[in-house]
Phi, psi and omega in degrees: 000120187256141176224172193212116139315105202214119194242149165203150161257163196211164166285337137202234197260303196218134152349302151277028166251019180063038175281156197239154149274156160219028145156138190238150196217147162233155159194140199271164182225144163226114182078043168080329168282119171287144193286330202095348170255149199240153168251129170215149171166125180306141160266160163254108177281350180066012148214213194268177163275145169283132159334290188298353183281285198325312180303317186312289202272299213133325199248135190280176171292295197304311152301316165306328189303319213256331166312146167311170181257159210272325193293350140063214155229022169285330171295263253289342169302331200257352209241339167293304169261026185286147176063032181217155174279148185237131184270098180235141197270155191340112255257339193297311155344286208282299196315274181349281188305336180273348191236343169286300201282305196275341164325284209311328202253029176055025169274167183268158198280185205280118180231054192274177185295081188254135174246141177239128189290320166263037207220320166286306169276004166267342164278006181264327190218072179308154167085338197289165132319135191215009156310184197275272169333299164322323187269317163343292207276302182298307179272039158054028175260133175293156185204013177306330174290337309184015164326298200226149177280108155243162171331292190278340159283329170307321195298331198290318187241022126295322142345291195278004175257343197249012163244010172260327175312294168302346163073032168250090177267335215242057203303128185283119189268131190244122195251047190271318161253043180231157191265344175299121184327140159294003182264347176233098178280110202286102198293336190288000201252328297171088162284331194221142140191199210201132211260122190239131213232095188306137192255081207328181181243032143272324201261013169259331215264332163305295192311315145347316195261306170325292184326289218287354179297309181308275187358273234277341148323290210301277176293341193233000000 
């Protein structure tokens, strides 16, 4: 399953306040392990930034002023995520300024696969905190570069949340087109795993004998 992992920063909250993107980051994952490959690039919003974007993000009129225009890079942005699912922290946000920006340029909006992650946590842990951070801070992923919201780092340790979200630690590696031998599993491929360890048949028939000793302590 190739999924794309997706993030954008904006001048501000709503649309309808004539708000812009000023960046957008992708990455793509297949079978839950990233490919490398990436889509990323800062905008020119053609207006100002908000004070409260600007606290967020970061990025001044003046650096932005100097960015491509979204009309662009929308092929090459559109052709990175045709036909893949897209994995987004709360997907209404991100869509909306991406489905605005391409109205504007008379294209049709995003009629992609979407899964929203914050949408998965919140039926996963009701009542909780379901930030970015928050999801972070409950699966132990460093997020310390994570100073300022930018795309691609935000895109990065959403990757590793929506695969602890999903109960996937254990990414399925497919060596159907590789050439490393299946006895040397190349570990930097890997976010998770888990070391399984066989067990002699002395060390079943003791254990064995523990129980029914405990049982009969426990129950009788």
């Amino acid at each position: 399953m190739i999924e794309v992992v997706l993030d954008t920063e904006t001048t501000g909250l709503n649309v309808k306040d004539g708000h812009r993107i000023v960046e957008i980051g992708c990455i793509e994952l297949n079978d839950l392990i990233p490919t490398k490959k990436t889509f990323h690039c800062y905008l020119n919003p053609q207006r100002k930034v908000s004070e409260k974007a600007l606290e967020v993000h970061g990025y001044t009129d003046d650096f932005l002023s100097k960015q491509k225009k979204f009309e662009e890079v929308v092929d090459d942005f559109l052709s990175f995520v045709s036909g893949k699912r897209l994995i987004i922290h709360n997907a209404e946000f991100d869509l909306s300024h991406l489905n605005n920006e391409l109205k504007i340029l008379g294209k049709e909006t995003i009629k992609n696969e979407i899964v929203d992650t914050l949408i998965l946590a919140r039926d996963k842990f009701p009542g909780s905190p379901i930030s970015l951070d928050a999801l972070c801070k409950r699966y132990r992923i460093d997020n310390s570069k994570r100073s300022k919201h930018t795309a691609l780092i935000d895109c990065d340790l959403l990757a590793k949340v929506y695969i602890n979200l999903t109960d996937q630690k254990e990414p399925t590696l497919d060596f159907r087109n590789s050439e490393t031998p299946k006895n040397q599993i190349d570990i930097d491929k890997v976010s998770y795993f888990k070391k399984i360890i066989d067990i002699s048949e002395q060390e079943l028939i003791l254990h064995q004998e523990f129980l029914k000793t405990n049982l009969k302590k426990n129950f009788f």
